[in-house]
C-alpha positions as CSV (number, residue, x, y, z in Angstrom):
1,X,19.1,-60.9,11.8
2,X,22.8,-61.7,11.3
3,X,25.2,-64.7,12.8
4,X,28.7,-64.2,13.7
5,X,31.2,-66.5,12.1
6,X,34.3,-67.9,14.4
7,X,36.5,-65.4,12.8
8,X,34.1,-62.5,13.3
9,X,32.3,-61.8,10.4
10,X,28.8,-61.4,10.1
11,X,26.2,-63.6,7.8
12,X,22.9,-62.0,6.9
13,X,20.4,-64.3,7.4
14,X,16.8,-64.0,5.3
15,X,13.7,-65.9,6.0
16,X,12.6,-68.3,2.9
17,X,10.8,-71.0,4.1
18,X,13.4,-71.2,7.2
19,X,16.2,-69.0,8.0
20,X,19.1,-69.4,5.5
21,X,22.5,-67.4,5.2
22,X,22.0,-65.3,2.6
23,X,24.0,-66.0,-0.6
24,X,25.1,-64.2,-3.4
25,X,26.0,-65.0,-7.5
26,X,29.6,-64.2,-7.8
27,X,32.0,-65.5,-11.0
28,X,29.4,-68.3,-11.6
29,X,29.4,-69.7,-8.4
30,X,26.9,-68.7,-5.6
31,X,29.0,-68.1,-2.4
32,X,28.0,-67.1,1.0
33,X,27.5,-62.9,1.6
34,X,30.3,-61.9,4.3
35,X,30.3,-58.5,5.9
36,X,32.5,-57.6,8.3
37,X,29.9,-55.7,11.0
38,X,26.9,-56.1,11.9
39,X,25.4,-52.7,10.8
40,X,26.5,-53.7,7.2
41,X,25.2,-57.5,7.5
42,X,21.8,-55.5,8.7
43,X,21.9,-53.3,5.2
44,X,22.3,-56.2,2.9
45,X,18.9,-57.7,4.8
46,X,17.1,-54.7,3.8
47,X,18.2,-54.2,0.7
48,X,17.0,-57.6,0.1
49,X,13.7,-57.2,1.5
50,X,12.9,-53.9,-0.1
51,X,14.3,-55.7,-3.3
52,X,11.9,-58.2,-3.4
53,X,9.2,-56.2,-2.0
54,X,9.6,-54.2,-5.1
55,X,9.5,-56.7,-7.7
56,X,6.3,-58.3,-6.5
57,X,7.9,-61.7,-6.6
């Protein structure tokens, strides 16, 4: 599942005890994870999912 943003991006969203926009650790600061389709915003879900599928967490 993805949003679109008013200037057209896409936000992947992951489940965690609700639906949040998925975020990301960049220079220190966690910032929100912008892709610019919707096929990308749907790769970064399942790289997430098989991520933590994988480390048993």
């Amino acid at each position: 599942m993805a949003r679109k943003t008013l200037d057209g991006k896409y936000i992947p969203v992951v489940y965690d005890k609700g639906f949040v926009d998925m975020v990301e650790l960049k220079d220190g600061k966690w910032k929100v994870v912008e892709c610019d389709t919707l096929e990308e915003a749907e790769q970064k879900e399942k790289e997430y999912k098989e991520f933590w599928k994988d480390s048993n967490r």
